[in-house]
N, C-alpha and C positions, 0 to 999 in steps of 0.2 A: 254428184254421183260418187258413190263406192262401194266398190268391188267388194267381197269378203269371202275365200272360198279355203279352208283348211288352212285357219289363220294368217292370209295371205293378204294385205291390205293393199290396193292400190286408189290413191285419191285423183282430185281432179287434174291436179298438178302433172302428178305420173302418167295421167292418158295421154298428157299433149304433146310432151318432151320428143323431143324427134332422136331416135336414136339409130344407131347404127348394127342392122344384122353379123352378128359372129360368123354366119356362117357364109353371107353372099357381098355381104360389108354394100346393102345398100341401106337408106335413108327409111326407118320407118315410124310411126306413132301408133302408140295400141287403140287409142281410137277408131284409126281407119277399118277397123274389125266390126266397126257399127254396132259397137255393144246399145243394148237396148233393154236389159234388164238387170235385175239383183243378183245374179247369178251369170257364172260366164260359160255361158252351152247354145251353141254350138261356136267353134270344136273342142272337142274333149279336152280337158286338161290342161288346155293353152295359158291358164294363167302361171301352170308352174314353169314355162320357158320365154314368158314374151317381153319378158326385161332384156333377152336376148337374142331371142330369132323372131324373121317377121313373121306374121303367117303362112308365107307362101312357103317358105323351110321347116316350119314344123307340120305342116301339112305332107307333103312330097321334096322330104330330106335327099334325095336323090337327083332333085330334076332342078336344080339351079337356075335361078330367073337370070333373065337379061340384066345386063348394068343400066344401072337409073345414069342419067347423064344430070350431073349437080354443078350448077354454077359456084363459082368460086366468089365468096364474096370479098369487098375490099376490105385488108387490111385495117385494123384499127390505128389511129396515127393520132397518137397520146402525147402530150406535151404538157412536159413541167417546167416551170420559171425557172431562168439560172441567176436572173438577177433578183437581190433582195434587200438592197442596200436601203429599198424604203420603207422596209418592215421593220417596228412598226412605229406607227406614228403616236411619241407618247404623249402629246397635246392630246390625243383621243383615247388616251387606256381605258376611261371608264365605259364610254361607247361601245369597245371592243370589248371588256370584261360584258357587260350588257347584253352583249350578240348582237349589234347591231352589225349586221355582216356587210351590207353594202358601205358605210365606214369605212371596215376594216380593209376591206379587200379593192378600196378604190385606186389606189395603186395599179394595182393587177388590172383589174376591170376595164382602166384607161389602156392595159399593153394587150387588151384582148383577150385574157382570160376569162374563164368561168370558173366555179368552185362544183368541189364533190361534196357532198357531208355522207358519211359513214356511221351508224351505230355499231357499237362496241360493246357487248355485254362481258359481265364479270371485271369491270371496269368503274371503279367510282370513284366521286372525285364531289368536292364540294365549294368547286369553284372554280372558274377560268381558268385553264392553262395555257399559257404563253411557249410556243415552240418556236425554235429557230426554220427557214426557209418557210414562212408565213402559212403554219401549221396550226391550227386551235384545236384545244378540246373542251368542248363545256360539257357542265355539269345535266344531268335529267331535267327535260323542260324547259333549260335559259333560251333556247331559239326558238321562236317564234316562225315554223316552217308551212305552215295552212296561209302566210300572207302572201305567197307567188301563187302564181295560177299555174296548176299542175294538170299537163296534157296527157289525157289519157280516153280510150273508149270505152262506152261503159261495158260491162260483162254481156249483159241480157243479151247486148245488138249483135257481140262478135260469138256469140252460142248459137244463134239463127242460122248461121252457114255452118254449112260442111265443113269441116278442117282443110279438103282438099280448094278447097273455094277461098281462103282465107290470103292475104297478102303475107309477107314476109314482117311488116310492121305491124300488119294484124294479129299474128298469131301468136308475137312475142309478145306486145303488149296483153294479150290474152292469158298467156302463161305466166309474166309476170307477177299480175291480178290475182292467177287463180294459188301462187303462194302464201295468199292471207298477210300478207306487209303490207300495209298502209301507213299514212304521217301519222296518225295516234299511235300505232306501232313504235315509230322512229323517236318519239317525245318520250317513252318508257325509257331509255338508254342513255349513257353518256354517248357522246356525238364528234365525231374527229371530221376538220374542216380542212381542206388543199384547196389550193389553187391548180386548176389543172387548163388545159386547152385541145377543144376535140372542133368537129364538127357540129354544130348544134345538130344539122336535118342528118345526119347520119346514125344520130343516136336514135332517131326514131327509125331509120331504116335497117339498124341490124337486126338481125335474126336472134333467136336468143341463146342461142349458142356463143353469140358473139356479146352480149350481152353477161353473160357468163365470165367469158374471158374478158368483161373489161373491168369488172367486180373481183375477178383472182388479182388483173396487174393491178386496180387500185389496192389492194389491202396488200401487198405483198412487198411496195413500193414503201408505205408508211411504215410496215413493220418494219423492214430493214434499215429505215430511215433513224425511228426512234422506239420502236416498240421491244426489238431485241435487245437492245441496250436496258429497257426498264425492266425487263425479265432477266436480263443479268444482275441489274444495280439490287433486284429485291426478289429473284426465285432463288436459292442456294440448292449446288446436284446435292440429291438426298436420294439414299435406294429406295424411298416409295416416295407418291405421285405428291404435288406440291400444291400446299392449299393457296397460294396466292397469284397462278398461272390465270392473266388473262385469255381471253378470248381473241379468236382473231379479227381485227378492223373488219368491217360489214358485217360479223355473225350476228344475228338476234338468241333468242328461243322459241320462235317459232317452228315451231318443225325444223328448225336446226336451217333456215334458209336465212341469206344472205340478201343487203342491199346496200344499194346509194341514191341517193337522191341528189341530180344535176341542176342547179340554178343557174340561169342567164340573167343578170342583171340587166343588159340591155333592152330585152321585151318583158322583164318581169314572167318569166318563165318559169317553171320546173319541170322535170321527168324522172320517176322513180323507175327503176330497174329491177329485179330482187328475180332468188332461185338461190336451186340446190349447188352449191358453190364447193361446198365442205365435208369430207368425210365423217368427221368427229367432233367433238364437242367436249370441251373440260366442263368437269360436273365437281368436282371435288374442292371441296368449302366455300368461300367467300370469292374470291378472285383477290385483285389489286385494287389497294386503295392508292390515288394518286396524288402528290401536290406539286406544285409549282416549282421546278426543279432549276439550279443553276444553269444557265449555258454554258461555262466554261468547261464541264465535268463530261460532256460529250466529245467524241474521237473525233480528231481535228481531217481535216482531208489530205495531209499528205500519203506516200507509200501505206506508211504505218499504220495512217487511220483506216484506209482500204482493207489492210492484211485485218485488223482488228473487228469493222463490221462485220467481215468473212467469218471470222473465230465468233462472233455473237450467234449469226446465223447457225454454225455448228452446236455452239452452244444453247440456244434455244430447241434445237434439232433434241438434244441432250435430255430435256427439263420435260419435254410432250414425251419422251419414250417411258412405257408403261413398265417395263422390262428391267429388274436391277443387274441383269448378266448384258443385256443388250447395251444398258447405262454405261454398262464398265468399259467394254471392249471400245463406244466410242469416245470416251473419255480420253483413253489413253493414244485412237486416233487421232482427236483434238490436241494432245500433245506434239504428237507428231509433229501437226502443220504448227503448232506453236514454234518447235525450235527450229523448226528448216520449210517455211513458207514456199518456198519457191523452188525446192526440190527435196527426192524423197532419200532419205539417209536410215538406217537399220536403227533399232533402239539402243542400240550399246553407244552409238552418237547423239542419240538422242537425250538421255538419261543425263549426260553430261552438262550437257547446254540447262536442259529444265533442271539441276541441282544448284548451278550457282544461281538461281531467283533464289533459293532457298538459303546458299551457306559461299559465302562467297569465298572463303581460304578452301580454297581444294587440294589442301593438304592436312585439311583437318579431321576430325573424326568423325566428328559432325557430318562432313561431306561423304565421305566415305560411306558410312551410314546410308548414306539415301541412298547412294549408288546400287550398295546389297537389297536395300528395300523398292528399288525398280527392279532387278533381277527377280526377288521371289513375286512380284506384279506380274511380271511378263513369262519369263522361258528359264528358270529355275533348276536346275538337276539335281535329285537327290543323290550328293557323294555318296552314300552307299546301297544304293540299292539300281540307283542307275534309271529310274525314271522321274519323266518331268513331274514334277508339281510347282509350277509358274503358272500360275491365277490366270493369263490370256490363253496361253500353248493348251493348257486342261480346258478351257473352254470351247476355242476357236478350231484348234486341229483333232481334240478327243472328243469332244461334244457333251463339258461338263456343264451345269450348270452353275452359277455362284453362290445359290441359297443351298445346293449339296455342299459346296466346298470352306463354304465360312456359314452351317447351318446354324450359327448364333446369331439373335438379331442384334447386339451391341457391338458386335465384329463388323458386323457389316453395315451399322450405321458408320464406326469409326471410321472404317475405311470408304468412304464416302464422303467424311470430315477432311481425313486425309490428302484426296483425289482432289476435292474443291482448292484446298488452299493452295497445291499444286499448279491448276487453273488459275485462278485468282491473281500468284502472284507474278505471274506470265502476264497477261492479259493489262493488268492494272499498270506495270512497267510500260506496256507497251500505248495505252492509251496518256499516258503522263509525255510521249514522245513522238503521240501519234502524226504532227506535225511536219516530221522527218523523211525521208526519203530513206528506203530500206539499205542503202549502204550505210546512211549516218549512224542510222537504228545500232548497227552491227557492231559502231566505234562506241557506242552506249552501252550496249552486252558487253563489252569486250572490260569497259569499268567492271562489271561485276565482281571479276577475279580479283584475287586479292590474295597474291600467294606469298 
């Protein structure tokens, strides 16, 4: 069924979503409204508000229903391996290159785990990747995921009831389905493999709200694990949008919805999940092309690797913003936490610290130099005239833009060459030592100088 009323599109998908009234903050679905035809009358006009009030609020906005009493459901209780001392077994690399996933993940499987797989779109790769804490990603089609037996109901039987009639596991397996994800779906994509551990029978009992939230922590988990890092190693900040930004872990192109697919090796099981997860959607070129990357080249886990994962996430924060004024001001944020992680210091301290990555005699000219060229960055005064023109102060407290204040586009490509290598050479020091605990980090900085 769909709606279409003053190019208003609502699908199957969108009837069933259970949402939350603006106005009475109860539980409702536009379904419940028993539409029943091509057009949505009776009552007037409700489709231009029923993404956010239920009916009973935009019928009689005055007279506030009783509170719906909502159980709480349980917690999702998500576990990841901290041991991986047996990944991987290279007597089996071909097996694992292969996708032979019960192989790969026999290790795991013996401590109890299950695996996720995630599709990945704007992500290619033309062959196995080997990741550290027993991560894969294979290429479109290597996995063979139609051989587990995938539990699900079919559509027709759970359309027959009332929504109000419907289970908690019914309705989400329902909305599931009606996102149009299927394993043919999943087999178009490159594919990222974890090892995770949940409940098997709870995955069928959450609700899909909850269902939701276990598809944002899985893709959010991997990104921060390795995926921001390969948006740092190959997206460079540029003031316009970058053709090589992947997608986020679970996104498809489907209607921009999201999945995972659960395998139990022990019953030879699966359970696909999928929904609207994601605001957005990168569109601009090709995506990432990926290969098989060193492990040594990733932030090691001491202090320093922590502070550095944090700086990626900002960084990737960075690379999704559409905005080259937006770009700047967090840019020069990210600086910030570059030179004083762990607490917050004015830029005339900052400036110092991010110049010797650059010039380590700060007595030189060269140093100097930068110093004046963070000042016209940031909060500038023109000696004679007595107003600011500092690139952040004109933006942040005057409400300039950047494309008024440097309207040449080679200005402001430069200075965006500029900003990165600033980044970069923060960042790259700090991953070469990420190993450290941030006092040592500090006897490392303190080399820089060279006076």
């Amino acid at each position: 069924m769909k709606i279409n009323k003053d190019g208003i599109n609502i699908n199957d998908y969108d009837l069933y979503i259970t949402r939350l009234c603006s106005s009475c903050n109860n539980p409702y679905k536009i379904i419940d409204t028993d539409i029943n035809s091509n057009y949505f009358y009776p009552p007037y006009d409700y489709i231009k508000g029923c993404s956010e009030y239920c009916l009973h609020c935009w019928l009689l906005p005055d007279d506030e229903p009783s509170k719906i009493v909502v159980e709480n459901e349980q917690d999702i209780d998500l576990i990841f391996p901290e041991n991986h001392q047996h990944w991987y077994n290279t007597d089996n690399y071909e097996k694992i290159d292969l996708g032979d996933l019960q192989t790969a993940y026999k290790d795991y499987i013996e401590d109890g785990f299950q695996i996720a797989i995630l599709p990945i779109s704007r992500l290619a790769t033309n062959r196995s990747i080997f990741l550290p804490e027993g991560i894969m990603i294979y290429p479109e089609g290597r996995l063979n995921l139609s051989k587990h037996k995938l539990i699900s109901i079919e559509v027709s039987k759970l359309r027959e009831k009332h929504p109000a009639e419907l289970s908690i596991s019914e309705l989400s397996s329902l909305q599931s389905q009606l996102t149009g994800i299927s394993i043919e779906t999943l087999n178009q994509y490159a594919l990222i493999v974890i090892p995770i551990k949940l409940s098997w029978d709870n995955i069928f009992n959450y609700s899909h709200e909850k269902h939701l939230e276990l598809i944002s922590n899985l893709s959010e988990t991997i990104t921060q694990k390795y995926l921001n890092f390969f948006i740092y190693k190959y997206c460079k900040i540029s003031y316009i949008s970058n053709d090589n930004l992947p997608s986020s872990p679970s996104q498809t192109f489907v209607n921009n919805m999201s999945a995972v697919l659960f395998v139990n090796f022990n019953n030879n099981e699966s359970k696909l999940i999928s929904g609207a997860v994601f605001n957005a959607q990168a569109t601009k070129g090709l995506g990432l092309a990926l290969s098989q990357p060193e492990w040594n080249i990733f932030p090691k886990n001491g202090e320093v690797g922590k502070l550095v994962n944090h700086a990626m996430i900002l960084y990737a924060q960075i690379i999704k913003t559409e905005s080259a004024t937006s770009k700047f001001v967090q840019i020069l944020s990210l600086l910030e936490f570059l030179a004083y992680p762990t607490e917050y210091k004015k830029f005339q301290d900052v400036k110092k610290v991010i110049a010797r990555y650059i010039v380590q005699d700060t007595n030189s000219t060269e140093y100097q130099d930068i110093l004046k060229r963070f000042e016209e960055l940031t909060s500038k005064i023109d000696s004679q005239t007595g107003k600011q023109i500092g690139l952040r102060t004109r933006i942040v407290h005057i409400g300039d833009r950047l494309e008024n204040l440097l309207p040449n586009t080679n200005e402001r490509k430069q200075l965006f060459e500029e900003l990165n290598w600033y980044v970069r050479s923060v960042i790259d020091h700090m991953i070469h030592y990420s190993d450290l605990s941030f006092e040592d980090y500090l006897d490392k900085r303190k080399e820089l100088i060279n006076t």
